[in-house]
N, C-alpha and C positions, 0 to 999 in steps of 0.2 A: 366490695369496692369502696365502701366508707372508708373515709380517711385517708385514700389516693387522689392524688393530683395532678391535675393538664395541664398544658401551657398550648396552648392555641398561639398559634401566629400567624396571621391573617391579617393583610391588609384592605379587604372588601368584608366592612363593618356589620353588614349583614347576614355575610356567612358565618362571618365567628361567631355572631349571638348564635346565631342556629345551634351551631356547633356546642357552644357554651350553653344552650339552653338544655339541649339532648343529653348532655354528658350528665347535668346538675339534676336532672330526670331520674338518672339511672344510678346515682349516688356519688359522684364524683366531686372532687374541690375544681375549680377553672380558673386558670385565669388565662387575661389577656392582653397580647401586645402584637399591634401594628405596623410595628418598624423593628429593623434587625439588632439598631442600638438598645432598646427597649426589652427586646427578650432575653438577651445578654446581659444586661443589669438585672432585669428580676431572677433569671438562673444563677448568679453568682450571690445572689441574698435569701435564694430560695430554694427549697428542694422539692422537684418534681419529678415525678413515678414516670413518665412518659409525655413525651414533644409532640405534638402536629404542627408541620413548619410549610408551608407556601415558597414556593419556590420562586415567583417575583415580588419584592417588594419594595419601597419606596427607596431604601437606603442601599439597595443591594441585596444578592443571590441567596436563596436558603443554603444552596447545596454547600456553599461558602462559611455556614453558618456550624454544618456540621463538626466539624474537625473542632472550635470550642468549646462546643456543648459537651463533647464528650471528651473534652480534658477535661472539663470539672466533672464529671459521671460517667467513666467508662460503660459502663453496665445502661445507663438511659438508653430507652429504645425511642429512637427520632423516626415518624410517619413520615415523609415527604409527599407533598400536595399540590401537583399541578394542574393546570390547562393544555400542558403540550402534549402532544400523544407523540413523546418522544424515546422513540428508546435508547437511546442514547445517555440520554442522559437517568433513564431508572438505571444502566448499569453501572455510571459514573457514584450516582450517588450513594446505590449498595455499598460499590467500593470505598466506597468514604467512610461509611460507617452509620449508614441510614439501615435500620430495619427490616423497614416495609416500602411502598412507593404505590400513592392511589390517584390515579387522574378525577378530574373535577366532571361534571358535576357530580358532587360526594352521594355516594349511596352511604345513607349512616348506618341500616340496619349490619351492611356489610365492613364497615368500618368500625361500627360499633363489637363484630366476632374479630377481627382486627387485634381492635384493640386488647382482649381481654386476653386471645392467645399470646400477645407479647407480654403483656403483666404474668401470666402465667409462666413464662418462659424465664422472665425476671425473675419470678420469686425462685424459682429453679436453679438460678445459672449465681444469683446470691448465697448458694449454696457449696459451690463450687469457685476455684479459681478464676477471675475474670479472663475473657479471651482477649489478644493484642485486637487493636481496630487499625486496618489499612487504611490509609488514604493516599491521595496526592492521583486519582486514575486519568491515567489518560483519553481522550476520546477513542470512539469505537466508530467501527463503521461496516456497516454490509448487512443491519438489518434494518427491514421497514413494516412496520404499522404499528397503527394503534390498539390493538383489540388485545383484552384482558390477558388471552392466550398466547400472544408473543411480549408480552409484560413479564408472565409469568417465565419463559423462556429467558427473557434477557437476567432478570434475578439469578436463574439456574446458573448463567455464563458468570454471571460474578464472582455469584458464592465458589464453584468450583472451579476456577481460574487459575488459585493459587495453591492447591492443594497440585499433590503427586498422584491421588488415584486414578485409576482408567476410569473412564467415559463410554458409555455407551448412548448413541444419539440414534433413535428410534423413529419414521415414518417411512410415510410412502414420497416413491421417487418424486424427485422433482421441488420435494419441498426445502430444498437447502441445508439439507446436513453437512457440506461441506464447509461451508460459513460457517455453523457454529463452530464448528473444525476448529476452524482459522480464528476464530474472536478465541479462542480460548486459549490457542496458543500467545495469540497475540497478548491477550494479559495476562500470561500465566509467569512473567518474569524469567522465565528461560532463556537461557542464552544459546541455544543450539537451534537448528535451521526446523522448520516446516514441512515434511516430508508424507507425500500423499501413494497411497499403494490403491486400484481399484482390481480388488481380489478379484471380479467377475472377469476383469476385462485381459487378464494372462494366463495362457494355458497352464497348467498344474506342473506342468515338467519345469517350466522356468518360472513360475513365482517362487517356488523356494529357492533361487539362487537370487529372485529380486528382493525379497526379505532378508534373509541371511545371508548371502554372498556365498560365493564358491572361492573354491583352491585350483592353482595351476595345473589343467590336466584332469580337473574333474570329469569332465563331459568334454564330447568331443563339441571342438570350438573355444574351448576355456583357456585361450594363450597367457591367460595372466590371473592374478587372485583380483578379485573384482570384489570390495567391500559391499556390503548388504544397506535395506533403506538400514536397519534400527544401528545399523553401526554411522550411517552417513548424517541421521538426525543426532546423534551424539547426546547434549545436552538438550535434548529441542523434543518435536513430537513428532510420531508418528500417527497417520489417520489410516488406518485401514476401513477403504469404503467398500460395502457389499461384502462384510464379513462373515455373511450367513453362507455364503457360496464357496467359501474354503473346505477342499476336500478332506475327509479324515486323517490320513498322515501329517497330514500341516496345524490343524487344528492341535494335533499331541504334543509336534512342535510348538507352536504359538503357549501354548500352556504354560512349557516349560520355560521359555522365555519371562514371561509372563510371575509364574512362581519361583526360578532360578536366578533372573536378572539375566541370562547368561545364553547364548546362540554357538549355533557351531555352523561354522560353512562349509557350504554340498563340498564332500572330498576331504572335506578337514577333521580332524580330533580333536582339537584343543577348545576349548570355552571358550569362547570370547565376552567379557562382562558387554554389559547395556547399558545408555539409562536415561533412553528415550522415556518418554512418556507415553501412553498409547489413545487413543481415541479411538473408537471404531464405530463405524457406523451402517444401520443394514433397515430395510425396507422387512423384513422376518418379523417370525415372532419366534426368538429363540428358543425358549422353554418349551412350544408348541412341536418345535423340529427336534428337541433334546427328545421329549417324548417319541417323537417320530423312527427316533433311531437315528436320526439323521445330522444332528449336533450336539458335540460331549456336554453332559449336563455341566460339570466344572469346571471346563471354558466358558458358558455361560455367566456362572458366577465371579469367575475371574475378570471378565470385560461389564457387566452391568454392578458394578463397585457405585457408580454416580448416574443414574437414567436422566437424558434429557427428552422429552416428546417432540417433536417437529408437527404441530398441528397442518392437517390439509388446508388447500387453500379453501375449499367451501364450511371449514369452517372456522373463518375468518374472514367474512365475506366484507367487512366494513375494512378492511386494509387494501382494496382491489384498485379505488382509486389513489390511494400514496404510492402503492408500488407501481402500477402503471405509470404516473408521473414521474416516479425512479428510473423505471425500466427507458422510458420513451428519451430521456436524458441521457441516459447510459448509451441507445441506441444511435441518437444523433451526436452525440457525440465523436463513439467508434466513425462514424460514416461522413463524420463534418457536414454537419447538412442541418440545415434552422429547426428548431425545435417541433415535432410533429404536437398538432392538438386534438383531443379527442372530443364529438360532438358527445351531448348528453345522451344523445338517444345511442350512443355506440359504449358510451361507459354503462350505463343501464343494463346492455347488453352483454357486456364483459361481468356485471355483477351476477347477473342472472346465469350467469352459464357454470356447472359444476368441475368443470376443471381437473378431470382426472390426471392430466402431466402435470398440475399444479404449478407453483412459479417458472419454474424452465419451460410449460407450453404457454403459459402467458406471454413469456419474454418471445419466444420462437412463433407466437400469432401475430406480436406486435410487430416485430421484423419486419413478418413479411406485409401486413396491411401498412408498415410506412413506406416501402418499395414503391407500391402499389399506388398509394394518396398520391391526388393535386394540393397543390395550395396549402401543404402542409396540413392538411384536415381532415382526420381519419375517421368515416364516417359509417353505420352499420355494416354497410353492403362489401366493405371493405374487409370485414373481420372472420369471417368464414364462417361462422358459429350460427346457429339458428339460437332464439330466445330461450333461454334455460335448458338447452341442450349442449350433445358436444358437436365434434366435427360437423357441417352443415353438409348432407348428403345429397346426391344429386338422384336421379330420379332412377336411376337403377340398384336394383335389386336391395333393397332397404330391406326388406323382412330375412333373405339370404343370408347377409351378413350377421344375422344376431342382433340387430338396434328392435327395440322395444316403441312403437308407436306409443303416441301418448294416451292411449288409450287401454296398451297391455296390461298383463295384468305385472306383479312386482315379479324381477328376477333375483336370482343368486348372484353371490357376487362374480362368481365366475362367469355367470351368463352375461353379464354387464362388464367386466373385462374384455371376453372374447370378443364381445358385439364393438367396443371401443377399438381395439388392435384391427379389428377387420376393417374396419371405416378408417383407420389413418392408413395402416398397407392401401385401402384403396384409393384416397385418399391422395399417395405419395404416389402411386402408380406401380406398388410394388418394389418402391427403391428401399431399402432396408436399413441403408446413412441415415436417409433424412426421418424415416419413420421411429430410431431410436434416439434422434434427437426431440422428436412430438415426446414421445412417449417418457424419454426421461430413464432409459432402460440399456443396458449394455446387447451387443450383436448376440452373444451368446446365450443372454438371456430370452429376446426376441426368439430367438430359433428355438428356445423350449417352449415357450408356447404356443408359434405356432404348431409343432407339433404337438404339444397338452391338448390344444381345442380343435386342433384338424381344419385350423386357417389355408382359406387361398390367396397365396399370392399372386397378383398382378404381373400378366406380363410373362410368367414362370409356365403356367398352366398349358 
C-alpha cells in the first residue's frame, strides 16, 4: 500500500482525521478536503488511487460529484459515504459510477477490506481495457431499508440492470422478488413492456400457450393465434415467478428459448425470434431439485447467469420499522383514511416476531390491525402476533397443530412450516384466499402441502 493515495472528503472534521489517521496507519498518502469545490481542484492537480466522498456537503451532493471525478480517471474507484440508510440512492450512485457505498457510522476494519479489494480490482482492470461508466440514473423506487443486506441487493440491481443476462432472484415467498423484477427492468433501458408469468399459478395445459402463444385451431377454444408473454414483452422483460414449478416439457421448452432466442406457438412450426429479457424468480433451491430429478440441471444454469438473494425479513430485522412506515402509508393511502401510527410497544412487537410470510404478511397484518384501530393508533393487542412468535393462537388445540411451546425442544424446518400453515388455515377459518395471501404462497401450492403434512382444514373436516 506504500505510495497509494486517498482523498477523503468529509465535511465533519473529525471523521476525516479518523479516517486520515487509520489510512496513514496502515501506509497510505491522505489527503483532505471539506467542500466539493476543494476536492475537484486537488483531483485535477493530483493523482489519487481511490476517493471516499460523503454524500452531504457544504457546497453540494457527492453523488453529483461522481461523474467528474471520473472524467479525469475513469478507472478511480469513488467509496460513497452516508448517513442515509437510503437505497435509493446506493443504486443511484453505483449507477453513476461510484464502486462501493457504505453507510456511517464507518466500520473501518470493514472499510479498510473495502478498500484494498478495490485497489486490487484496479490494479487488475489497469491491465485491461477500461469499462464505459454509466451515469445520469434515475430514481428508483419499491425498496425499503437500511440493513447491510438490502444495500448489498440494491448494488446487485444496479450492476445488472444494464446488462442482457437472465437473472435469477432467489428467496422465500413473500420477500419481494417481484420488485427486484420490476427495478431492474425499470433501469435496465429497455424499451419493451414489463411482462410477469406466475408459473405456480396456471395449470400446465395453458401456460404454455401463455408463454408462447398458440396458432388458430390449436386446442379446442383457440379461435385466433394469440401471441405468447416473450413475444408480447418484445423488447422489454419477462419475470417468470415460481420458476421452480414449471413442469418438464416446458422447462425443455424454456431452455430452448433461452439458448435459441427462438419460440414456437402450441399448433405452430415456425420460430418465432425473441428478445425479451428473462428474470425468473422461485422460492427452490434449483441445484438441490436438479439433483432431485426434478429440475433440468441446464435450465438451471441457463436462468442463474446473475443470482440475486432476497434476504427474509428476520433477517433484517432493523428494516421492520421503515417498512412498516412504508407499508402503513401505502395502506392509508389505498383506503384514504389519516395515517395509522404504531405505539412503541406494538413496533417492538412487530420486530420481535419471525415473520415467516415475510413482507407480504407484514403488509396483510397491518391491513388488517389498521381496520381494526381507533384513533388511528395501532396498538399490540391489535396486531395478532404474540411477542416473538407467529400467528397468536387461541386456546385450542396448540400442541395439535404442530406450534412448538416455548419450551420445545428445536424442530425441522418442516415441522415449523407445517405447524405455521396449520395456525394460519386455522387462523383464516379454513378459507384457502385469504390463508395464501398470509402465507405469500399460490392455491396450488397451499394444496401440496397440505397434503405433504396431512394438514386439517377448518371447516372442511
Amino acid at each position: 500500500m506504500d505510495g497509494q493515495s486517498i482523498l477523503v472528503v468529509e465535511d465533519d472534521r473529525a471523521l476525516a482525521q479518523m479516517l486520515a489517521m487509520h489510512f496513514e496507519d496502515t501506509g497510505f498518502q491522505v489527503s483532505l478536503a471539506h467542500r466539493c469545490g476543494d476536492a475537484l481542484a486537488l483531483s485535477r492537480g493530483e493523482h489519487f488511487d481511490l476517493v471516499l466522498l460523503d454524500q452531504q456537503l457544504p457546497d453540494g451532493r457527492g453523488i453529483d460529484m461522481i461523474g467528474p471525478l471520473l472524467e479525469q480517471d475513469a478507472a478511480l474507484p469513488v467509496i460513497m459515504m452516508t448517513g442515509q440508510h437510503d437505497l435509493e440512492l446506493a443504486i443511484d450512485a453505483i449507477k453513476c459510477g461510484a464502486a462501493d457505498f457504505v453507510h456511517k457510522p464507518i466500520d473501518t476494519d470493514a472499510l479498510e477490506a473495502t478498500v484494498a479489494r478495490l485497489l486490487r480490482n484496479r490494479a487488475l482492470a489497469d491491465e485491461a481495457p477500461a469499462a464505459a461508466v454509466s451515469s445520469g440514473a434515475p430514481a428508483v423506487r419499491g425498496l425499503i431499508g437500511r440493513s447491510a443486506a438490502m444495500l448489498a441487493v440494491s448494488k446487485d440491481i444496479a450492476l445488472c440492470a444494464r446488462s442482457s443476462a437472465t437473472v435469477l432472484v432467489t428467496g422465500e415467498s413473500g420477500t419481494g422478488k417481484e420488485v427486484v423484477a420490476r427495478l431492474i427492468h425499470q433501469h435496465s433501458g429497455r424499451t419493451g413492456s414489463f411482462v410477469a408469468v406466475n408459473c405456480a399459478a396456471i395449470v400446465e395445459t395453458l401456460l404454455e400457450s401463455e408463454l408462447f402463444g398458440h396458432e388458430k385451431g390449436a386446442f379446442t377454444g383457440a379461435q385466433a393465434r394469440k401471441a405468447g408473454k416473450f413475444e408480447l414483452a418484445d423488447e422489454g422483460t419477462v419475470f417468470l415467478d415460481e420458476v421452480g414449478e414449471l413442469a418438464p416439457a416446458l422447462q425443455a421448452k424454456l431452455l430452448r428459448a433461452l439458448q435459441e432466442r427462438v419460440v414456437e406457438r402450441v399448433g405452430g412450426s415456425e420460430p418465432v425470434p425473441v428478445t425479451a429479457r428473462v428474470v425468473a424468480a422461485t422460492n427452490r433451491d434449483l441445484l438441490a431439485e436438479a439433483a432431485a430429478g426434478r429440475f433440468r440441471e441446464d435450465l438451471v444454469y441457463r436462468l442463474d447467469v446473475i443470482h440475486i438473494r432476497m434476504p427474509p425479513l428476520r433477517e433484517r430485522r432493523e428494516d421492520i420499522p421503515l417498512l412498516a412506515e412504508g407499508l402503513l402509508g401505502r395502506i392509508a393511502e389505498r383506503a384514504g383514511i389519516a395515517l395509522p401510527r404504531l405505539t412503541q410497544a406494538a413496533l417492538d412487537r412487530l420486530c420481535a416476531h419471525d415473520w415467516p410470510g415475510n413482507v407480504r404478511e407484514l403488509e396483510n397484518l397491518l391491513t388488517q390491525a389498521t381496520v381494526r384501530a381507533r384513533n388511528d393508533l395501532i396498538t399490540p393487542d391489535l396486531l395478532g402476533i404474540a411477542q416473538g412468535s407467529a400467528l397468536q393462537q387461541g386456546p385450542k388445540e396448540a400442541s395439535a397443530s404442530g406450534a412448538a411451546d416455548a419450551g420445545d425442544a428445536l424442530q425441522s424446518l418442516d415441522a415449523v412450516e407445517a405447524g405455521h400453515i396449520q395456525r394460519v388455515l386455522d387462523h383464516t377459518g379454513g378459507h384457502k384466499g385469504r390463508s395464501c395471501e398470509i402465507l405469500g404462497i399460490s392455491r396450488p401450492a397451499l394444496d401440496r402441502k397440505i397434503q405433504k403434512y396431512g394438514l386439517r382444514v377448518p371447516g372442511r373436516d
